[in-house]
PDB file as gemmi writes it, atoms N, CA and C in Angstrom:
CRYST1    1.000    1.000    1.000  90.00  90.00  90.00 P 1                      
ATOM      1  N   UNK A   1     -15.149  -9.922 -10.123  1.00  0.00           N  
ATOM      2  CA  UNK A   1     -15.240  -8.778  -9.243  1.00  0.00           C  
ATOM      3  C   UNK A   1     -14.326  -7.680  -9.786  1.00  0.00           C  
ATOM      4  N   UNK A   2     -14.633  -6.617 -10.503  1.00  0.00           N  
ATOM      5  CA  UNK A   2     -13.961  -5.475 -11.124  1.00  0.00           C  
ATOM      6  C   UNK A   2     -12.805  -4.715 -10.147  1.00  0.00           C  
ATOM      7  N   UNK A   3     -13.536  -4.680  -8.596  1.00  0.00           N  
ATOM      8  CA  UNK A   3     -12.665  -4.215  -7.828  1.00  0.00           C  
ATOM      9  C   UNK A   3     -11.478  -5.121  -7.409  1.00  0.00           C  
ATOM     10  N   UNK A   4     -11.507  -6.561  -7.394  1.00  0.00           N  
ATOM     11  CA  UNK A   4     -10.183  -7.413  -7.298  1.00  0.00           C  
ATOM     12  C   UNK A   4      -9.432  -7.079  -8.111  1.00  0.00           C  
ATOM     13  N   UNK A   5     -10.174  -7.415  -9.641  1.00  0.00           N  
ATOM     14  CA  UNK A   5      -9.744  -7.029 -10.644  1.00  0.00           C  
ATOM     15  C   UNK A   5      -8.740  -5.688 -10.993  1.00  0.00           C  
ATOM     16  N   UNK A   6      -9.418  -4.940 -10.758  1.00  0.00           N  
ATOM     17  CA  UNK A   6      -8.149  -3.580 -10.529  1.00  0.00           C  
ATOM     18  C   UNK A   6      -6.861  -3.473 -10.122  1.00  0.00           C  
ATOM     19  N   UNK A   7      -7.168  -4.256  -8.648  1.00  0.00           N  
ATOM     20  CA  UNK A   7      -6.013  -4.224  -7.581  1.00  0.00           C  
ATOM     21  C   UNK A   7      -5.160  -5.056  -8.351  1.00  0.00           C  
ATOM     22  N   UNK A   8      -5.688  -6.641  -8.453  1.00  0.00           N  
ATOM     23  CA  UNK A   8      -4.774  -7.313  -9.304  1.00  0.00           C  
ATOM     24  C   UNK A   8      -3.706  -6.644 -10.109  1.00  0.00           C  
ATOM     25  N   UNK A   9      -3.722  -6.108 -11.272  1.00  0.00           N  
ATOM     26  CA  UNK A   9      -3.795  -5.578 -12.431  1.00  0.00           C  
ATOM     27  C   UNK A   9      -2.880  -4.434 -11.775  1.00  0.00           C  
ATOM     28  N   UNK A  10      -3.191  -3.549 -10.607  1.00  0.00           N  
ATOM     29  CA  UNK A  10      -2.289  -2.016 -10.390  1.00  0.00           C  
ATOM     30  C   UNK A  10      -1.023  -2.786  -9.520  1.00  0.00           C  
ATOM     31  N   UNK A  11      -1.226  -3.918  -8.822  1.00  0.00           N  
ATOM     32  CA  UNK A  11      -0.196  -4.707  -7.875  1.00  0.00           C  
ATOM     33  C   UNK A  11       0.716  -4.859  -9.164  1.00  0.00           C  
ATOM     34  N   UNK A  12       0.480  -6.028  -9.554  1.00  0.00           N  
ATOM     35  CA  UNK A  12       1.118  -6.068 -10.762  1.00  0.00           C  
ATOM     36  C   UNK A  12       2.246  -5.221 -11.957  1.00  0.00           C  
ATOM     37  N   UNK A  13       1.047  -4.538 -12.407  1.00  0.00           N  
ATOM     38  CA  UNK A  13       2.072  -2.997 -12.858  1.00  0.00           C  
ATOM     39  C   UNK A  13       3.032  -1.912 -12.266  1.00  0.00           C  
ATOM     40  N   UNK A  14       2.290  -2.008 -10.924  1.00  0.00           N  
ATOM     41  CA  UNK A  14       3.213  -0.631  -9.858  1.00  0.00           C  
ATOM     42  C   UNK A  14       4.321  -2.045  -9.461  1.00  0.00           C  
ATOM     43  N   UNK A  15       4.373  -2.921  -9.416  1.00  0.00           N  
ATOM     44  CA  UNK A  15       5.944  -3.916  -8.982  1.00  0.00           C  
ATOM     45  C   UNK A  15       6.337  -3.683 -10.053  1.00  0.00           C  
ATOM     46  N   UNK A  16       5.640  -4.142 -11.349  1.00  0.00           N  
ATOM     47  CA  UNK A  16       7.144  -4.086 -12.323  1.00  0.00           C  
ATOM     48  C   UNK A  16       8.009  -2.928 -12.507  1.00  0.00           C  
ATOM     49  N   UNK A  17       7.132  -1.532 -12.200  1.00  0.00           N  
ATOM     50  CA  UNK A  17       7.222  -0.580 -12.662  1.00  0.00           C  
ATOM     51  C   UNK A  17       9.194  -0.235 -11.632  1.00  0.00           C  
ATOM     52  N   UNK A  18       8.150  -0.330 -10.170  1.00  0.00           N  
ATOM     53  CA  UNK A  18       9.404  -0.323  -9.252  1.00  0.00           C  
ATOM     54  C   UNK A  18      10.443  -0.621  -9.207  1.00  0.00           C  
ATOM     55  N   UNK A  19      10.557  -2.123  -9.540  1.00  0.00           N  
ATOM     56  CA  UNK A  19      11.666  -3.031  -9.496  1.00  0.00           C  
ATOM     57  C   UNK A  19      11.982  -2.820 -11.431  1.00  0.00           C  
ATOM     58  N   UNK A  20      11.976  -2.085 -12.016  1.00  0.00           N  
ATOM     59  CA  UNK A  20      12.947  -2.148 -13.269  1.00  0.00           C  
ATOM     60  C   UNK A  20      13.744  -1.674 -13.430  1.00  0.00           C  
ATOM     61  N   UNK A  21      14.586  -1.742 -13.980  1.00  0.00           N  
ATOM     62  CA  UNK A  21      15.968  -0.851 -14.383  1.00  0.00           C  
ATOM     63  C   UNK A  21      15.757   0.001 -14.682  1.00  0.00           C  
ATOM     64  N   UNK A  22      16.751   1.159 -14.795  1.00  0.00           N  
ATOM     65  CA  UNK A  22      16.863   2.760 -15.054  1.00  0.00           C  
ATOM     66  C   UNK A  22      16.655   2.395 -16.761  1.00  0.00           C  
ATOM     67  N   UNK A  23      16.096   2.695 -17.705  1.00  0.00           N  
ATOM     68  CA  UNK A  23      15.767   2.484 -19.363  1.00  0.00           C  
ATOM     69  C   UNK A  23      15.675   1.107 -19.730  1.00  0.00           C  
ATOM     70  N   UNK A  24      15.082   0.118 -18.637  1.00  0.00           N  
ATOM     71  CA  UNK A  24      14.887  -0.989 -18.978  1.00  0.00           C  
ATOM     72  C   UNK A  24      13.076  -0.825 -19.625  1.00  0.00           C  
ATOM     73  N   UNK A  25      12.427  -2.645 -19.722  1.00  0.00           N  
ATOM     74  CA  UNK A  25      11.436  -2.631 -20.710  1.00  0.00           C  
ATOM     75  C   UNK A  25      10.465  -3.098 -19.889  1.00  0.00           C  
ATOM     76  N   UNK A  26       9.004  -2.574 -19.967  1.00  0.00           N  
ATOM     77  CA  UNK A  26       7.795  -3.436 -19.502  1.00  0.00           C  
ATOM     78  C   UNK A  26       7.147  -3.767 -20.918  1.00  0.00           C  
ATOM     79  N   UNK A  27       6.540  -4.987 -20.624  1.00  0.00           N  
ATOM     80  CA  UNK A  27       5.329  -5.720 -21.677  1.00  0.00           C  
ATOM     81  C   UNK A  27       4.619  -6.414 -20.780  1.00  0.00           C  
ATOM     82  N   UNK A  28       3.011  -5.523 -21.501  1.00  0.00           N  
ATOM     83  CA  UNK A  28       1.881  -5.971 -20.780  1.00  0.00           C  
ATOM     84  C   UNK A  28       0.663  -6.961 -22.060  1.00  0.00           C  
ATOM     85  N   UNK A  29       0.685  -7.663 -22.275  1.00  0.00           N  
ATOM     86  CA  UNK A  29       0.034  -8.556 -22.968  1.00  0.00           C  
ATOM     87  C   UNK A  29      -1.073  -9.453 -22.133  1.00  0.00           C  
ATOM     88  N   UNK A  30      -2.372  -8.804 -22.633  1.00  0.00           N  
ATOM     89  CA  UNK A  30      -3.910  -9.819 -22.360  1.00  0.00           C  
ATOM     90  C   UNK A  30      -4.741  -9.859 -23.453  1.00  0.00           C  
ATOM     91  N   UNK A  31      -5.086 -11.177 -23.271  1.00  0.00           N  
ATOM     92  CA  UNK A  31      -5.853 -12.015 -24.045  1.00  0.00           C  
ATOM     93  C   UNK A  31      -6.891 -13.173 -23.295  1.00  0.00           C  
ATOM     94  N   UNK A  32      -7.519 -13.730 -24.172  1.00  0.00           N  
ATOM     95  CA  UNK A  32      -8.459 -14.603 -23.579  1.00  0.00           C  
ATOM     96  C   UNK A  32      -8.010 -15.860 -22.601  1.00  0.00           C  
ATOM     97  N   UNK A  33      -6.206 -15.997 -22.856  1.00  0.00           N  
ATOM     98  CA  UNK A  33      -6.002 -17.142 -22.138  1.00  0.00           C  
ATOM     99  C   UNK A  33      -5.144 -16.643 -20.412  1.00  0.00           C  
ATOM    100  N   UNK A  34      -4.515 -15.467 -20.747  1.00  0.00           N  
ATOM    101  CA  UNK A  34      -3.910 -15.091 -19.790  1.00  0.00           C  
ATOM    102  C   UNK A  34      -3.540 -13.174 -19.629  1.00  0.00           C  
ATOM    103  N   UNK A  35      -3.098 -13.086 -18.728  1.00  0.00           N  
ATOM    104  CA  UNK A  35      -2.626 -11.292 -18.366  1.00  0.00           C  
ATOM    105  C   UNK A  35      -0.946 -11.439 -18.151  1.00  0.00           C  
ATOM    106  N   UNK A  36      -0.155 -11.195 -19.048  1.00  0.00           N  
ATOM    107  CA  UNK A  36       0.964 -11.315 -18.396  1.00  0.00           C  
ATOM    108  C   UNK A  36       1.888  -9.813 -18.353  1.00  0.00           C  
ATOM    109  N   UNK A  37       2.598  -9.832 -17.205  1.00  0.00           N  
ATOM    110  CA  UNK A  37       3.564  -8.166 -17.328  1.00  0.00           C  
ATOM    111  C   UNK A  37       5.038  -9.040 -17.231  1.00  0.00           C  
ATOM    112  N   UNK A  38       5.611  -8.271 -17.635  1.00  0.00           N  
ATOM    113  CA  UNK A  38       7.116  -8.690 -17.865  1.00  0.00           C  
ATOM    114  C   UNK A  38       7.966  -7.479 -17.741  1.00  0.00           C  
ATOM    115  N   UNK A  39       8.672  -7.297 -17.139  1.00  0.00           N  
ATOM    116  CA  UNK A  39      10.144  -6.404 -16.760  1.00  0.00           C  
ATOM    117  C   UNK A  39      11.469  -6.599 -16.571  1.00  0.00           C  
ATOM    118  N   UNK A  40      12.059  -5.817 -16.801  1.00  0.00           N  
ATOM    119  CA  UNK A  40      13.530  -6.047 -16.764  1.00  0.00           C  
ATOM    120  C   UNK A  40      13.926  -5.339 -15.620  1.00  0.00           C  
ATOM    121  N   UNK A  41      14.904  -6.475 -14.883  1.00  0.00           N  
ATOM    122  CA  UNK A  41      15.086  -5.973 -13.344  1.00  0.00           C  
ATOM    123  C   UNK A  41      16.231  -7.266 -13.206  1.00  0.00           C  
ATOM    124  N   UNK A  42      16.804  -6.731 -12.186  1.00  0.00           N  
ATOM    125  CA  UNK A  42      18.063  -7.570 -11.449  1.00  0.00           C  
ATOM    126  C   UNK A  42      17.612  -8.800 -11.300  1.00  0.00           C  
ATOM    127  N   UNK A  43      18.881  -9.941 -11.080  1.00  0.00           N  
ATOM    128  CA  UNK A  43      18.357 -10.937 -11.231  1.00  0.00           C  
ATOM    129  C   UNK A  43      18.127 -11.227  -9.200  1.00  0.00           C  
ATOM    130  N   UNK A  44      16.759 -12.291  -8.871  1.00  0.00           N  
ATOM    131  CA  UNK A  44      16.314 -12.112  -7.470  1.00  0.00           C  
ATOM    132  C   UNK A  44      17.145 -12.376  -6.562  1.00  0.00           C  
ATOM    133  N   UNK A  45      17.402 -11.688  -5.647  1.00  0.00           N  
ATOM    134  CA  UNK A  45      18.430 -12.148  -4.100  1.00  0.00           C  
ATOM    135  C   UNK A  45      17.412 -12.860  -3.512  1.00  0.00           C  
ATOM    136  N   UNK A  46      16.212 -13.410  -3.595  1.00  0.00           N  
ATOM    137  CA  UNK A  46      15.210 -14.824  -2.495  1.00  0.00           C  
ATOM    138  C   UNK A  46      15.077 -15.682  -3.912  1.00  0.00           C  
ATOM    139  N   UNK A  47      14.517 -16.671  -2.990  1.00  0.00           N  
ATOM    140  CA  UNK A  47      13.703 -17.990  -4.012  1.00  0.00           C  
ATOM    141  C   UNK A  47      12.651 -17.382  -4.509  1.00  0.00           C  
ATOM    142  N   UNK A  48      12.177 -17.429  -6.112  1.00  0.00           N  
ATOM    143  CA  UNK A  48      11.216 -16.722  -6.580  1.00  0.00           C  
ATOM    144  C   UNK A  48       9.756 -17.336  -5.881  1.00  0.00           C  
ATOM    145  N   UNK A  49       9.305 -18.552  -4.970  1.00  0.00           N  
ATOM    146  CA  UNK A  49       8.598 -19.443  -4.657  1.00  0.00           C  
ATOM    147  C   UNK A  49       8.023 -18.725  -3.441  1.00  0.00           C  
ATOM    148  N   UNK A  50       9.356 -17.565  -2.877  1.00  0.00           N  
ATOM    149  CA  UNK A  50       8.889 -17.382  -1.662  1.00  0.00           C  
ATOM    150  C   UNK A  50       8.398 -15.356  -1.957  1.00  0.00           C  
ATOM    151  N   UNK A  51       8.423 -15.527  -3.029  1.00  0.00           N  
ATOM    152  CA  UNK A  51       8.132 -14.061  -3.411  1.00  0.00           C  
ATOM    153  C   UNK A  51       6.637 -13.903  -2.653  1.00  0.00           C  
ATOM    154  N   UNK A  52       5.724 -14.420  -3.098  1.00  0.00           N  
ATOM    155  CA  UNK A  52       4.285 -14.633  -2.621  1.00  0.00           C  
ATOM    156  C   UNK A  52       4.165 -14.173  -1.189  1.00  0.00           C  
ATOM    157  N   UNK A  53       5.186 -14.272  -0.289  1.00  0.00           N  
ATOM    158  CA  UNK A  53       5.031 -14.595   0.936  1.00  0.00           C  
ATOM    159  C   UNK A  53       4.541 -13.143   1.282  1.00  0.00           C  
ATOM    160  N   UNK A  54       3.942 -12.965   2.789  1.00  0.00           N  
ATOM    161  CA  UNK A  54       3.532 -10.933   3.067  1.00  0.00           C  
ATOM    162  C   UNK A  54       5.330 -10.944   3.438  1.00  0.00           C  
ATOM    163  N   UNK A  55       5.184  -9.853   3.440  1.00  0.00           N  
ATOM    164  CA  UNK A  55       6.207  -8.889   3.981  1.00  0.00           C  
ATOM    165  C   UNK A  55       7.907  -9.546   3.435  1.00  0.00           C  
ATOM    166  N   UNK A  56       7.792 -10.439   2.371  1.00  0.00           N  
ATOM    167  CA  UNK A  56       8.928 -10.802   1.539  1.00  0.00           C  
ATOM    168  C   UNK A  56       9.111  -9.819   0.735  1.00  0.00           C  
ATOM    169  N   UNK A  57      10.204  -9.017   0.613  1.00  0.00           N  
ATOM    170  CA  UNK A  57      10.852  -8.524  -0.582  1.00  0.00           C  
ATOM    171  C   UNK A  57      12.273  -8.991  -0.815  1.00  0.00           C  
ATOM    172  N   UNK A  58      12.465  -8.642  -2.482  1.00  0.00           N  
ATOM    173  CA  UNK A  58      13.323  -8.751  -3.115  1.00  0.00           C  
ATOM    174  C   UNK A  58      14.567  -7.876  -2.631  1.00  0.00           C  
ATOM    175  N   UNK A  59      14.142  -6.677  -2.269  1.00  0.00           N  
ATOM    176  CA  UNK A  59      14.774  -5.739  -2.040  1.00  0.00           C  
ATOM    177  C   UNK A  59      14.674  -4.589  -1.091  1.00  0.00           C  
ATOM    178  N   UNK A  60      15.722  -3.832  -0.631  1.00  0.00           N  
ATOM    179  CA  UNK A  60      15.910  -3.094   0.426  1.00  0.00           C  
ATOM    180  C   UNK A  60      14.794  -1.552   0.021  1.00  0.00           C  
ATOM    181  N   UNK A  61      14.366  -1.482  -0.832  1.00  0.00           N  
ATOM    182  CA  UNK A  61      13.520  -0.161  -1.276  1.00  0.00           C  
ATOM    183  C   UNK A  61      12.520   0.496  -0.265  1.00  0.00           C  
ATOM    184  N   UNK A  62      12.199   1.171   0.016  1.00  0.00           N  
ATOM    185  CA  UNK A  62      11.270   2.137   1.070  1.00  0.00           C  
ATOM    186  C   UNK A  62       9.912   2.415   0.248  1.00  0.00           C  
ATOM    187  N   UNK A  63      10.136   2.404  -0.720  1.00  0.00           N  
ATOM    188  CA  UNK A  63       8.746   1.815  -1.968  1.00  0.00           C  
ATOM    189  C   UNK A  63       7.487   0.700  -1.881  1.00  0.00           C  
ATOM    190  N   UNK A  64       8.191  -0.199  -0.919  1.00  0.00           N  
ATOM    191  CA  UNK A  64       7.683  -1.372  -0.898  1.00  0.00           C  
ATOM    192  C   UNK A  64       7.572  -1.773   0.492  1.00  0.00           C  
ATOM    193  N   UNK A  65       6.582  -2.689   1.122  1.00  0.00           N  
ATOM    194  CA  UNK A  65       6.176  -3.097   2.192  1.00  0.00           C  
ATOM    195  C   UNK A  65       6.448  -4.777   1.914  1.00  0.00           C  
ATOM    196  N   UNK A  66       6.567  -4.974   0.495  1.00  0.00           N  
ATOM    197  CA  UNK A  66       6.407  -6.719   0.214  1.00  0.00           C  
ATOM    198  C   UNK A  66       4.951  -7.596   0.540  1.00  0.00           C  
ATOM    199  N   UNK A  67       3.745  -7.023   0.292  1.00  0.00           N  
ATOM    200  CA  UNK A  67       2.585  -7.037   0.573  1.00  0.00           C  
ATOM    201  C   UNK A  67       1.706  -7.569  -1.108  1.00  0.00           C  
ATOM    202  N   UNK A  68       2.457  -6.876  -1.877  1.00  0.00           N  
ATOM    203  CA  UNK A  68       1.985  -6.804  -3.474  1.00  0.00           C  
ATOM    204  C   UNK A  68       1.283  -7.892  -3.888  1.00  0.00           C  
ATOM    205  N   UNK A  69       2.642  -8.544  -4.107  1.00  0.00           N  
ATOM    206  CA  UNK A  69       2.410 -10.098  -4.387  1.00  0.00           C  
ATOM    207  C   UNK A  69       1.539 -11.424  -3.789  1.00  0.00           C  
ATOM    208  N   UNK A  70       1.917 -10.780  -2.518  1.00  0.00           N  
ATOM    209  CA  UNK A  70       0.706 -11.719  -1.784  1.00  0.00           C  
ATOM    210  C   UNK A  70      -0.542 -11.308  -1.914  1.00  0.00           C  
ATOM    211  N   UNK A  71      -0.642 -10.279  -1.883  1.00  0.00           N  
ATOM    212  CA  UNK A  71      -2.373  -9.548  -2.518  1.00  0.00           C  
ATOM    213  C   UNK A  71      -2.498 -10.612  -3.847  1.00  0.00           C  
ATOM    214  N   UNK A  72      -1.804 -10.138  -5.023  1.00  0.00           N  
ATOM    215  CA  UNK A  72      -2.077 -10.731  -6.192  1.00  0.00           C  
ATOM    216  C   UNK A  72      -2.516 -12.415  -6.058  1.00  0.00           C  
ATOM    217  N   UNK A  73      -1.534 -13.011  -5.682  1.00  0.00           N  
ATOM    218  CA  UNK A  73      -1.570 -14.475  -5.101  1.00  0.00           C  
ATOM    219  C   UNK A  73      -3.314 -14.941  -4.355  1.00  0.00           C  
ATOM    220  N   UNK A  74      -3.656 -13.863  -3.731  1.00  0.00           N  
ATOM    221  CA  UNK A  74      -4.886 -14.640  -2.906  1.00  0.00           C  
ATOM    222  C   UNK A  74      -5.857 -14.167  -3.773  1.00  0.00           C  
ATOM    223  N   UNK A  75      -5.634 -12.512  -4.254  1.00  0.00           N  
ATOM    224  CA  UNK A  75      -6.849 -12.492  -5.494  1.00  0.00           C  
ATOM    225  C   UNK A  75      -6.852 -13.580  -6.767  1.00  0.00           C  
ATOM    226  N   UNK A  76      -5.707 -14.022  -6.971  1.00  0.00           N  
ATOM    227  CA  UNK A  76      -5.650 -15.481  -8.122  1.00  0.00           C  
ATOM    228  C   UNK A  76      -6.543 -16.026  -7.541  1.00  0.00           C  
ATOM    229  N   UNK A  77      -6.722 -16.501  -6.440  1.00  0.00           N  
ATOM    230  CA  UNK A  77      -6.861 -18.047  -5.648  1.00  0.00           C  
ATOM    231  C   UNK A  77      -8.498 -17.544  -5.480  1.00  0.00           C  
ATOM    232  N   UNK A  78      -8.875 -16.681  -5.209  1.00  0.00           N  
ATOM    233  CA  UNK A  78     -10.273 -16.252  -5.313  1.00  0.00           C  
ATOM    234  C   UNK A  78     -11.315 -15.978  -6.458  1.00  0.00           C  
ATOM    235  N   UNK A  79     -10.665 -15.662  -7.366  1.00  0.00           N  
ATOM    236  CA  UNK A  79     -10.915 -15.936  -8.436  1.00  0.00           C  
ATOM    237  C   UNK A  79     -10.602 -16.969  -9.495  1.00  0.00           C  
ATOM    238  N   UNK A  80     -10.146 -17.721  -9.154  1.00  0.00           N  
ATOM    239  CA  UNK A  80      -9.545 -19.579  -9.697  1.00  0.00           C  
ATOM    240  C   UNK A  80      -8.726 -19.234 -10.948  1.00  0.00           C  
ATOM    241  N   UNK A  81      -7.683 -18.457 -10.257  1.00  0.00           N  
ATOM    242  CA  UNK A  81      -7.064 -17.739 -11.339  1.00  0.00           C  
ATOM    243  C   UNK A  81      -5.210 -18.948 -11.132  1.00  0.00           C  
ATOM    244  N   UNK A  82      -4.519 -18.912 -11.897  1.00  0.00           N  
ATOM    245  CA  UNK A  82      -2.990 -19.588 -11.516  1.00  0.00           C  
ATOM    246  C   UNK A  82      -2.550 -18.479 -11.615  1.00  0.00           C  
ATOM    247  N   UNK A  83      -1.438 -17.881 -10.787  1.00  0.00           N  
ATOM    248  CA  UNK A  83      -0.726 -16.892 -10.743  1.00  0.00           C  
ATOM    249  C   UNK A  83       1.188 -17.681 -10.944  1.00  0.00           C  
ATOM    250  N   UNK A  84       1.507 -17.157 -11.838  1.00  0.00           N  
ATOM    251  CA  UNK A  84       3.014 -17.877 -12.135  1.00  0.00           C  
ATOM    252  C   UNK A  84       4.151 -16.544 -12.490  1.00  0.00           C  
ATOM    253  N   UNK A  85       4.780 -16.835 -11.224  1.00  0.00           N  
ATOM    254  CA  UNK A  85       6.306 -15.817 -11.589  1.00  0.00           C  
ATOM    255  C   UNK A  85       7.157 -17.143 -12.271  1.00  0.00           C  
ATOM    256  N   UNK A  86       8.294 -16.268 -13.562  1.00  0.00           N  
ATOM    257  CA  UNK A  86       9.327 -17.078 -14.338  1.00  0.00           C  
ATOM    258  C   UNK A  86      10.164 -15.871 -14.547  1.00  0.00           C  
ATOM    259  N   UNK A  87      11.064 -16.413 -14.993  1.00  0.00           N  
ATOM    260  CA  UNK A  87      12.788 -15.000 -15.478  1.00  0.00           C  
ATOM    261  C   UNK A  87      13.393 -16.184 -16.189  1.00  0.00           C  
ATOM    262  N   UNK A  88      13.841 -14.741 -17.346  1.00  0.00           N  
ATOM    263  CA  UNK A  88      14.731 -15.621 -18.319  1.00  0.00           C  
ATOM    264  C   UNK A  88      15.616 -14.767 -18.401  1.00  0.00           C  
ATOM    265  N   UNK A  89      17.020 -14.854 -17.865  1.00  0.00           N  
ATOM    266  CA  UNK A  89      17.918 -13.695 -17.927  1.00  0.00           C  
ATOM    267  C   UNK A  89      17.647 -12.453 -16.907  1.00  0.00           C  
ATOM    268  N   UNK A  90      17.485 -11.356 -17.032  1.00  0.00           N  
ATOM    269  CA  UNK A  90      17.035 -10.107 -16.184  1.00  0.00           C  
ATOM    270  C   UNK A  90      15.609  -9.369 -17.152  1.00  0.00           C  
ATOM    271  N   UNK A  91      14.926 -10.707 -17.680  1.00  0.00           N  
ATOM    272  CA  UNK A  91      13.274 -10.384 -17.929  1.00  0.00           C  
ATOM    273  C   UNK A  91      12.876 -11.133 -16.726  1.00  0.00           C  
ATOM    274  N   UNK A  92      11.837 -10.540 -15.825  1.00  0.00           N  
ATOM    275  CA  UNK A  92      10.913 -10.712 -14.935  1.00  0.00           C  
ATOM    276  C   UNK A  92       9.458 -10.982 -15.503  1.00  0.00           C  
ATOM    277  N   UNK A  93       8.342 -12.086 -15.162  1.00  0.00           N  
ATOM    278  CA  UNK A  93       7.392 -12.300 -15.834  1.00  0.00           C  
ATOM    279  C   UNK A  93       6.271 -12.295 -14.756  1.00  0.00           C  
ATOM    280  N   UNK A  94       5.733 -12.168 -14.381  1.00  0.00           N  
ATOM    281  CA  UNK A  94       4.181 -12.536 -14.016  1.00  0.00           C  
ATOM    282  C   UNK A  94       3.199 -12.834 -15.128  1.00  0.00           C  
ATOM    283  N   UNK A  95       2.108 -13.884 -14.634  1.00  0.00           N  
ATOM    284  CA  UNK A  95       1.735 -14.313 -15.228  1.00  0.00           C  
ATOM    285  C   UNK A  95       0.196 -14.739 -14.398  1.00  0.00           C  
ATOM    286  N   UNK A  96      -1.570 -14.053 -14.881  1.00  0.00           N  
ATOM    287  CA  UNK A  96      -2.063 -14.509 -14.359  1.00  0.00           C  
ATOM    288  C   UNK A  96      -2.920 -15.409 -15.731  1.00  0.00           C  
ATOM    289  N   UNK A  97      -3.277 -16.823 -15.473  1.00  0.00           N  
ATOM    290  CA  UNK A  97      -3.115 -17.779 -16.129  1.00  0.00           C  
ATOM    291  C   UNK A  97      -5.160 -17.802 -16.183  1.00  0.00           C  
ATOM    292  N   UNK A  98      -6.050 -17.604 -17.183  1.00  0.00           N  
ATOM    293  CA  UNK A  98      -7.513 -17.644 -17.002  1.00  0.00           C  
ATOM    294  C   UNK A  98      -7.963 -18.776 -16.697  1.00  0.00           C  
TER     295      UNK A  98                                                      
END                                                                             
């Protein structure tokens, strides 16, 4: 569905975009096995497990409703997609898995 597809894909990019540091880095890498975005951002004040949740955020921002992720999460699940957050240091990853 092109239109999930979109949303997916702008959820995705407009979080990393938000939550990065002032001259920090995005990487957006797709291929046949996966879509992944990656950013550099603080390390999380919640459990990354409960990121998914509606109206969970990371942070106090007026930017955000905390809605994003859970969008992304049910468009995975509708499209039999795995959706996987990881951090290594203050890199942030999403990851939707084909």
């Amino acid at each position: 569905n092109p239109i999930l597809a979109e949303i997916l894909v702008t959820n995705l990019i407009s979080n990393s975009i938000k939550h990065n540091l002032p001259n920090g880095t995005l990487n957006i890498e797709l291929n046949q096995f996966h879509f992944l975005v990656e950013n550099s951002g603080k390390p999380l004040s919640v459990k990354a497990e409960n990121m998914f949740e509606r109206f969970k955020k990371d942070s106090d921002s007026e930017q955000s409703i905390g809605l994003g992720l859970s969008i992304v999460r049910k468009i995975g699940l509708l499209l039999n997609h795995k959706v996987k957050y990881s951090n290594s240091g203050n890199i942030h990853s999403m990851e939707i898995i084909f």
